[in-house]
MOPAC internal coordinates of N, CA, C and O (Angstrom, degrees):
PM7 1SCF
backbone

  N    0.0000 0     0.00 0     0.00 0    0    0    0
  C    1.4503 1     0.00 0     0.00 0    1    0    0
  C    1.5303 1   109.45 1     0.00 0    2    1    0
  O    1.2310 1   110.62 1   -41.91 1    3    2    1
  N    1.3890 1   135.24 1   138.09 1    3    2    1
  C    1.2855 1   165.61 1  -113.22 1    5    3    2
  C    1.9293 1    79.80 1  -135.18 1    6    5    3
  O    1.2310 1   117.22 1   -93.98 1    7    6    5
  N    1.3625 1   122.89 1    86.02 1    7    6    5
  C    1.8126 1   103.37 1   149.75 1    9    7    6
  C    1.4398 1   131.83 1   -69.89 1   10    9    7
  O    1.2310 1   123.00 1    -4.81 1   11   10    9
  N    1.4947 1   111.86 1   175.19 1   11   10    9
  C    1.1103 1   100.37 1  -176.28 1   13   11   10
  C    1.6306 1   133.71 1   -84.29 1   14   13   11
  O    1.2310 1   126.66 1   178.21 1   15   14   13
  N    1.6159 1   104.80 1    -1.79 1   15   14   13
  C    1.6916 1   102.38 1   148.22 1   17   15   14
  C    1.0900 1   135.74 1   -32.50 1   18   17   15
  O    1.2310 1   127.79 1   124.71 1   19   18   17
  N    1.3618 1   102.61 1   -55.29 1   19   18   17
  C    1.5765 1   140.47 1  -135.32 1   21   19   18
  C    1.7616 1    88.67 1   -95.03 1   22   21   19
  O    1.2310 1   127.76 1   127.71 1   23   22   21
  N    1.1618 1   102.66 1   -52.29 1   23   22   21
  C    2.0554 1   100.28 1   174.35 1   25   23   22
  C    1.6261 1   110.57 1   -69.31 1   26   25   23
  O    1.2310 1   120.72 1   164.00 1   27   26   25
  N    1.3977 1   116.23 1   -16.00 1   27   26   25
  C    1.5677 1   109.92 1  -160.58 1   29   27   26
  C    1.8736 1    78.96 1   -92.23 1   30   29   27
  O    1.2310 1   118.94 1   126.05 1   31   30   29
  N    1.1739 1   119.62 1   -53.95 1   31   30   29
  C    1.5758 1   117.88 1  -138.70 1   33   31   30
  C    1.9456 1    86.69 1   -85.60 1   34   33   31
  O    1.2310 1   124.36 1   160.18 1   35   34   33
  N    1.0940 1   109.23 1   -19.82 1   35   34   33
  C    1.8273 1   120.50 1   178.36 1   37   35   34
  C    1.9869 1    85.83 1   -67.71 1   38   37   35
  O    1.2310 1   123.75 1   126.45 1   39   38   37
  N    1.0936 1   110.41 1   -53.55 1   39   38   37
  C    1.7625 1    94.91 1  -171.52 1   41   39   38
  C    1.4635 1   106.36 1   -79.93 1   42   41   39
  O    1.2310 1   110.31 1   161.73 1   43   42   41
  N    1.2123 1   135.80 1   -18.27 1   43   42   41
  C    1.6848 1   103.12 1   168.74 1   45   43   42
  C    1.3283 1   109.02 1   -80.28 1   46   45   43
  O    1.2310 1   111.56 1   157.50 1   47   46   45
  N    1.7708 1   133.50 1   -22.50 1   47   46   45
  C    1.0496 1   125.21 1   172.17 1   49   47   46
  C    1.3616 1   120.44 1   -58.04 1   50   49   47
  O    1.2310 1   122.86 1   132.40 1   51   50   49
  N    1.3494 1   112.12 1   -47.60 1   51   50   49
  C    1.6327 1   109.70 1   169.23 1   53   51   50
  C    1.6102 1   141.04 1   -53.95 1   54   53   51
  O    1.2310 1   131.45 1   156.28 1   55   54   53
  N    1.6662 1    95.51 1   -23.72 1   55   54   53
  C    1.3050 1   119.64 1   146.91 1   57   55   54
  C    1.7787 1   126.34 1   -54.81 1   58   57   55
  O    1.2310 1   120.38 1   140.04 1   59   58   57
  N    0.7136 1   116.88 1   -39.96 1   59   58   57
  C    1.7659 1   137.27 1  -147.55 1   61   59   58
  C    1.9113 1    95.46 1   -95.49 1   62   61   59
  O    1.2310 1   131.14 1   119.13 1   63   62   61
  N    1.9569 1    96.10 1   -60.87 1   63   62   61
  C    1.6182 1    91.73 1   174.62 1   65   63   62
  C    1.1150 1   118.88 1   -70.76 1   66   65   63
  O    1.2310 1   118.48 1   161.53 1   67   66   65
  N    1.3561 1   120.51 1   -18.47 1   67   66   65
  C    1.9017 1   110.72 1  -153.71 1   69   67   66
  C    1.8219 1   100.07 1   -83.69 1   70   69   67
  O    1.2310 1   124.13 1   177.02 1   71   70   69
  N    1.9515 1   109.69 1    -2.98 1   71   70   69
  C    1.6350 1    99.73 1   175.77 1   73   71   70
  C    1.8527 1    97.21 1   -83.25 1   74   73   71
  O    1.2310 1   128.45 1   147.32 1   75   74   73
  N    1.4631 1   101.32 1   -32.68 1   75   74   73
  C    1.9590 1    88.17 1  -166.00 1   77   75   74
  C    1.5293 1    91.47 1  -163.03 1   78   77   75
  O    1.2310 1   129.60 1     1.68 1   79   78   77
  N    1.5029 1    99.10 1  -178.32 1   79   78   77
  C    1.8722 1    95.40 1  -176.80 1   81   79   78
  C    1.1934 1    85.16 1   -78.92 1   82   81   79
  O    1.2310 1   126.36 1    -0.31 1   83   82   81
  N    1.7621 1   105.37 1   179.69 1   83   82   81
  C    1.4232 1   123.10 1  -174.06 1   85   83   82
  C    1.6674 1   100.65 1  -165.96 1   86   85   83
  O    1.2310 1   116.05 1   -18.62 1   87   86   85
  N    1.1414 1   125.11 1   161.38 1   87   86   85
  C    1.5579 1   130.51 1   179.49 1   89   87   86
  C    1.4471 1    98.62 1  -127.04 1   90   89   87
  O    1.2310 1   124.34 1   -90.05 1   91   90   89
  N    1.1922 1   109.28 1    89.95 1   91   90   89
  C    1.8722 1   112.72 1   179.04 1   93   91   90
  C    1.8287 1   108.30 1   -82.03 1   94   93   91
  O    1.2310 1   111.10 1   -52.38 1   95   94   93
  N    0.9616 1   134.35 1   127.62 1   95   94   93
  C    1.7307 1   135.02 1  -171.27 1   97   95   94
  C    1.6329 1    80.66 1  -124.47 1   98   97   95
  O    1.2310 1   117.77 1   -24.54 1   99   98   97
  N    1.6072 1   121.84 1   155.46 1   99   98   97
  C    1.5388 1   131.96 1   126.39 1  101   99   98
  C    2.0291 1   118.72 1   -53.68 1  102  101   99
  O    1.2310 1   135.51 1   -46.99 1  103  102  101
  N    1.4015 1    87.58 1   133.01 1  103  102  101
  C    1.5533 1   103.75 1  -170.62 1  105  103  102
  C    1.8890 1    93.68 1   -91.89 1  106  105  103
  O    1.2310 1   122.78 1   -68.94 1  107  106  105
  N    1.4262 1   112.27 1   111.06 1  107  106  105
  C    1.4622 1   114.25 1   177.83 1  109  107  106
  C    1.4441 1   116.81 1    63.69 1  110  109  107
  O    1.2310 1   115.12 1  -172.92 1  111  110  109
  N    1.4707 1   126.87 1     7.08 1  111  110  109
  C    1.4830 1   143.79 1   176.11 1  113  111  110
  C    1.7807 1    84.09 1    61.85 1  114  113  111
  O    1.2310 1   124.94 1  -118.13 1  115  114  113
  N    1.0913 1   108.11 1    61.87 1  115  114  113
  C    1.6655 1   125.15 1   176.96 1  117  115  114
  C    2.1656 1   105.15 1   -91.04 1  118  117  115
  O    1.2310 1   108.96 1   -87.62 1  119  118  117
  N    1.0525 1   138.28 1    92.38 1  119  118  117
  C    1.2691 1   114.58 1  -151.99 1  121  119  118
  C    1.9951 1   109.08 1   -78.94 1  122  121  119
  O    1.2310 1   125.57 1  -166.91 1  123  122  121
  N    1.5309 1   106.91 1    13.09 1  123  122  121
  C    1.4200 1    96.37 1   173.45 1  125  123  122
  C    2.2503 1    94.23 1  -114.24 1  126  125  123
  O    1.2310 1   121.05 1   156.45 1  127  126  125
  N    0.8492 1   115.61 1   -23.55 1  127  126  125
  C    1.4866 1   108.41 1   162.45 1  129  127  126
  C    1.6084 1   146.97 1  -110.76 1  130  129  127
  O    1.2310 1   119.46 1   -15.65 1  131  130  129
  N    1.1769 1   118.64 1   164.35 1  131  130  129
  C    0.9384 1   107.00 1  -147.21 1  133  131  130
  C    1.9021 1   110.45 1  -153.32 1  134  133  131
  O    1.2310 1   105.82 1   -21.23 1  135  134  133
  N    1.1505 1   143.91 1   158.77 1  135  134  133
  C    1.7425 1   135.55 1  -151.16 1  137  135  134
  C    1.6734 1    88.66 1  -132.49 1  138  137  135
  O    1.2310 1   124.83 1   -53.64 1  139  138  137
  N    1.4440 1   108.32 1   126.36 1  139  138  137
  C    1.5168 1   116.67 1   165.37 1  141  139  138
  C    1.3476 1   111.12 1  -116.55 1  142  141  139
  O    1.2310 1   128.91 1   -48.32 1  143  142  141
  N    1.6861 1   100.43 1   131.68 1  143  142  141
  C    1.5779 1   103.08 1  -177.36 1  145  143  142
  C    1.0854 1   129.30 1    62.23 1  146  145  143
  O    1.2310 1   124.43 1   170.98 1  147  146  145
  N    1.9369 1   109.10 1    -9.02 1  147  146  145
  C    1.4332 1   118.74 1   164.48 1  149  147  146
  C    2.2742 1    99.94 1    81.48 1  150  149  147
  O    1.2310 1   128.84 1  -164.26 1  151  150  149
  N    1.3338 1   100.58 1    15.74 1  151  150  149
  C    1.3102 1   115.23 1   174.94 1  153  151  150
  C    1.3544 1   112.73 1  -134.68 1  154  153  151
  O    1.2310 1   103.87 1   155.15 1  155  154  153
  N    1.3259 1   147.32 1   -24.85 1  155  154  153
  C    1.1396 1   138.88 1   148.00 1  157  155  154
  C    1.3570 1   129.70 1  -134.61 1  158  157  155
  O    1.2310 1   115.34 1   -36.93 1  159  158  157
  N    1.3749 1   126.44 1   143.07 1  159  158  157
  C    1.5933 1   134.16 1  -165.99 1  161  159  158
  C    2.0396 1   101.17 1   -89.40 1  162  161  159
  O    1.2310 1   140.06 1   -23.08 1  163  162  161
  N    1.3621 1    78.69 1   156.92 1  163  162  161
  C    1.7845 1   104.57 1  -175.85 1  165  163  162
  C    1.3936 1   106.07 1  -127.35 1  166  165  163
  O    1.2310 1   115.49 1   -56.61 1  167  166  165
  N    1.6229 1   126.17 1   123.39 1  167  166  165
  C    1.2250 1   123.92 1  -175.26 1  169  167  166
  C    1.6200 1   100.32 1  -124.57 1  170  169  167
  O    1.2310 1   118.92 1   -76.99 1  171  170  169
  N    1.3022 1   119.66 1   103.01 1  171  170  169
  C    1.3890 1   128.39 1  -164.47 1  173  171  170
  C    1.2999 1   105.68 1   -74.69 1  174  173  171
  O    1.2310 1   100.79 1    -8.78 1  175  174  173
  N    1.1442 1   152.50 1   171.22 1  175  174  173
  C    1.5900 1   148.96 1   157.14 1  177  175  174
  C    1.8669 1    91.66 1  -167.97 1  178  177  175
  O    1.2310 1   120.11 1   -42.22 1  179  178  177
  N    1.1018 1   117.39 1   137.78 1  179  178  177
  C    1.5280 1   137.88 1  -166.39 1  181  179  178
  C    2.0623 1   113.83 1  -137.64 1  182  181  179
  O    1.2310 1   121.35 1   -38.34 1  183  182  181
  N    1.0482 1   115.03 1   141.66 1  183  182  181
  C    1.3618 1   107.95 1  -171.99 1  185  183  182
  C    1.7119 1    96.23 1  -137.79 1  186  185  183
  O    1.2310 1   123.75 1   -50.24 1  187  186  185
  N    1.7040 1   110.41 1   129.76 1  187  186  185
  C    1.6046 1    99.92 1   174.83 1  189  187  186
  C    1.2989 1   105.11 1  -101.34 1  190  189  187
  O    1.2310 1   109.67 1  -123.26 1  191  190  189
  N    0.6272 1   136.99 1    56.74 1  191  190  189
  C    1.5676 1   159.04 1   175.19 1  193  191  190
  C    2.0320 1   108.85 1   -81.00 1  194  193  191
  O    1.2310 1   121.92 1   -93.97 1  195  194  193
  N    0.6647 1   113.93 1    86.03 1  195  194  193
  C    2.0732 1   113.04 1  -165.82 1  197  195  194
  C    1.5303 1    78.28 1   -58.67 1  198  197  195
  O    1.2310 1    99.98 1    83.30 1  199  198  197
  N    1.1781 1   153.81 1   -96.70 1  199  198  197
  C    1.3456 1   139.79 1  -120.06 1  201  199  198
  C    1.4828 1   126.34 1  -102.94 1  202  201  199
  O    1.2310 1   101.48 1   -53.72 1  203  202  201
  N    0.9953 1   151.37 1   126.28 1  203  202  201
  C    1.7956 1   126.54 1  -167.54 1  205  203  202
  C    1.4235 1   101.03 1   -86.54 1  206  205  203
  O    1.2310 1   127.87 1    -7.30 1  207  206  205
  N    1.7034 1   102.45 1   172.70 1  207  206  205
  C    1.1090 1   122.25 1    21.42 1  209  207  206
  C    1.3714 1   113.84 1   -66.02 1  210  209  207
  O    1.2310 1   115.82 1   -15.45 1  211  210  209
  N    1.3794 1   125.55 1   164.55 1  211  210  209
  C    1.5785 1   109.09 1   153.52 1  213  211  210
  C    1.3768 1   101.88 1  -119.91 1  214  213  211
  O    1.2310 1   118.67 1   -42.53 1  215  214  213
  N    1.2845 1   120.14 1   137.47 1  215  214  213
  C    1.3145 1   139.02 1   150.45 1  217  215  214
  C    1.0744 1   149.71 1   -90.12 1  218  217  215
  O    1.2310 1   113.68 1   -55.62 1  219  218  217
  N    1.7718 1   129.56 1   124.38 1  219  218  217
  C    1.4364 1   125.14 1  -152.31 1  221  219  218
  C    1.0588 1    91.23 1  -100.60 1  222  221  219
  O    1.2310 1   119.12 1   -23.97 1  223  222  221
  N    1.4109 1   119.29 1   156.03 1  223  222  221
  C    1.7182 1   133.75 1   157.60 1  225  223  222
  C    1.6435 1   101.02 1  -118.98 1  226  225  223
  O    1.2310 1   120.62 1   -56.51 1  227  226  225
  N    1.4783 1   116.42 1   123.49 1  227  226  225
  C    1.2171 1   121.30 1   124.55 1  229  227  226
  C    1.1736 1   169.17 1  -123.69 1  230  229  227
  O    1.2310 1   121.63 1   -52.77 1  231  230  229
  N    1.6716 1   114.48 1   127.23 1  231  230  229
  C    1.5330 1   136.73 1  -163.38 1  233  231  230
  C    1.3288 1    99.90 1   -31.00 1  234  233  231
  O    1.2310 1   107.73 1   -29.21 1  235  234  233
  N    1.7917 1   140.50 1   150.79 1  235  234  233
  C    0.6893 1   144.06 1   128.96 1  237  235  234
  C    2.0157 1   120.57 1     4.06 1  238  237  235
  O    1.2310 1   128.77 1   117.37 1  239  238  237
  N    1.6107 1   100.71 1   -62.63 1  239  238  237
  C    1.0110 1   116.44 1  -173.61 1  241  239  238
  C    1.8484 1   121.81 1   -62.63 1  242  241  239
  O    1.2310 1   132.26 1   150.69 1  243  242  241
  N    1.2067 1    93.93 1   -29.31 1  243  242  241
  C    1.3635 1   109.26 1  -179.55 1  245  243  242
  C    1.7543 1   103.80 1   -99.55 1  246  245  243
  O    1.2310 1   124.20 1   174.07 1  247  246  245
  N    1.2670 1   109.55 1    -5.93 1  247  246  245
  C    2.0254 1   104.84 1   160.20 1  249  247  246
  C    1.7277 1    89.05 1   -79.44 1  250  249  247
  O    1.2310 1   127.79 1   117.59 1  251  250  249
  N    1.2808 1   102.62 1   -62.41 1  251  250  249
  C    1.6986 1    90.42 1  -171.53 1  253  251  250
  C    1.5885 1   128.61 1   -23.35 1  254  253  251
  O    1.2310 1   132.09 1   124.41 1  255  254  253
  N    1.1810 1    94.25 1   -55.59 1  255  254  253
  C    1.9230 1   117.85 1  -177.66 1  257  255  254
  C    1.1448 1    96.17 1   -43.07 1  258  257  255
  O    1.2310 1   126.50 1   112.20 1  259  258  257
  N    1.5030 1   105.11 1   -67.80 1  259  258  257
  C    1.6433 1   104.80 1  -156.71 1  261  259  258
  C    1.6344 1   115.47 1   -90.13 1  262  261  259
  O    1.2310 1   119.18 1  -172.55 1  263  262  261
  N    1.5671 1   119.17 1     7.45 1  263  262  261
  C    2.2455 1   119.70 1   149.26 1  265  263  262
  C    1.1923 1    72.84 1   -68.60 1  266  265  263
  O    1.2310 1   110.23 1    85.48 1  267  266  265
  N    1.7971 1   135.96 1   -94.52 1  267  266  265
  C    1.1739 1   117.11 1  -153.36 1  269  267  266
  C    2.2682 1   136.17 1   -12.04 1  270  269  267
  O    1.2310 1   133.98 1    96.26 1  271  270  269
  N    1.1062 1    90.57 1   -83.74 1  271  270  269
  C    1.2686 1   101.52 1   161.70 1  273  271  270
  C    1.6232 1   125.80 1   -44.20 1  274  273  271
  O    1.2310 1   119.54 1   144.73 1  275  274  273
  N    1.4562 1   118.48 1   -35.27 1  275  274  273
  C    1.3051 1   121.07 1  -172.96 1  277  275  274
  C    1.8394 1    94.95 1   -82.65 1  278  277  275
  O    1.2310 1   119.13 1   169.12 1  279  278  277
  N    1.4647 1   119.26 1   -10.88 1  279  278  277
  C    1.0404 1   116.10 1  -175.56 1  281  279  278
  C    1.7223 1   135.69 1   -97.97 1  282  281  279
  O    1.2310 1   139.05 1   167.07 1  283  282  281
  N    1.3819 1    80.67 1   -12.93 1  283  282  281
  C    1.7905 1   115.79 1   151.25 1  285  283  282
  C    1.1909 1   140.08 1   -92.66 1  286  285  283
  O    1.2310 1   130.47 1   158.07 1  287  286  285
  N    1.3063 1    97.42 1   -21.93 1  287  286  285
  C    2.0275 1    82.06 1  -170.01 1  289  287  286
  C    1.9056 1    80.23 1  -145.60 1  290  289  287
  O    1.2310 1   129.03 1   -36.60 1  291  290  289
  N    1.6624 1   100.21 1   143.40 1  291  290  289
  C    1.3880 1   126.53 1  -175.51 1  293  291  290
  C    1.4039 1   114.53 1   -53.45 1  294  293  291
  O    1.2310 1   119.79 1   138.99 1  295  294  293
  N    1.7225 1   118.01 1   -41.01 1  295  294  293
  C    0.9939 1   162.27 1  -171.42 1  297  295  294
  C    1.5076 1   122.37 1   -99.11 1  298  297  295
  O    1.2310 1   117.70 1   -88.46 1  299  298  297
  N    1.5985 1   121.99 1    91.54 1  299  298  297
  C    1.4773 1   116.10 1   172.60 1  301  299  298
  C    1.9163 1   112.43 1  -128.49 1  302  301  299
  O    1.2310 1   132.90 1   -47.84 1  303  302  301
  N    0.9682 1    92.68 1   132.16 1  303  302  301
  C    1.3856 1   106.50 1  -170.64 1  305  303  302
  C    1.8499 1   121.26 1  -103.49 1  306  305  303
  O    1.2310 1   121.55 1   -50.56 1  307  306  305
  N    1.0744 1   114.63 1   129.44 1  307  306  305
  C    1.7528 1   104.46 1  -169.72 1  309  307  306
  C    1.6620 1    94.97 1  -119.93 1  310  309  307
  O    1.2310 1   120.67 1   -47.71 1  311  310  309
  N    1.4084 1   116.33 1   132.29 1  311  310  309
  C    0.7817 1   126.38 1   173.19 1  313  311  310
  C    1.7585 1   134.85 1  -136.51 1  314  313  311
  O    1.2310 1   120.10 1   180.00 1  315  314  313

């Protein structure tokens, strides 16, 4: 069975390849980010919330992730 990560972070990827190829890796086996082309990072965050507003929270843990990431690659993307 298909969770609902896996359908949210499956549609920005389908977004992302369908302009050109791309080599997507996990950034630190981090399960909300992720390294494109090995030149810029993707920090996914998803809400099942049916109606907006929707609102993100992030944990301590997930600021961490993303100094990390902002501290590698020139390029960070939230999606």
């Amino acid at each position: 069975m298909i969770n609902d990560k896996d359908l949210f972070h499956g549609a920005v990827f389908s977004r992302i390849i369908s302009e050109r190829a791309v080599y997507i890796k996990k950034h630190n086996n981090n399960i909300s980010s992720y390294v494109i082309n090995d030149k810029s990072a993707i920090y996914i965050k998803y809400s099942q919330k049916r109606i907006s507003p929707w609102i993100f929270t992030f944990a301590q843990t997930h600021v961490d992730e993303i100094k990390k990431i902002k501290d590698g690659f020139k390029d960070v993307l939230f999606c």
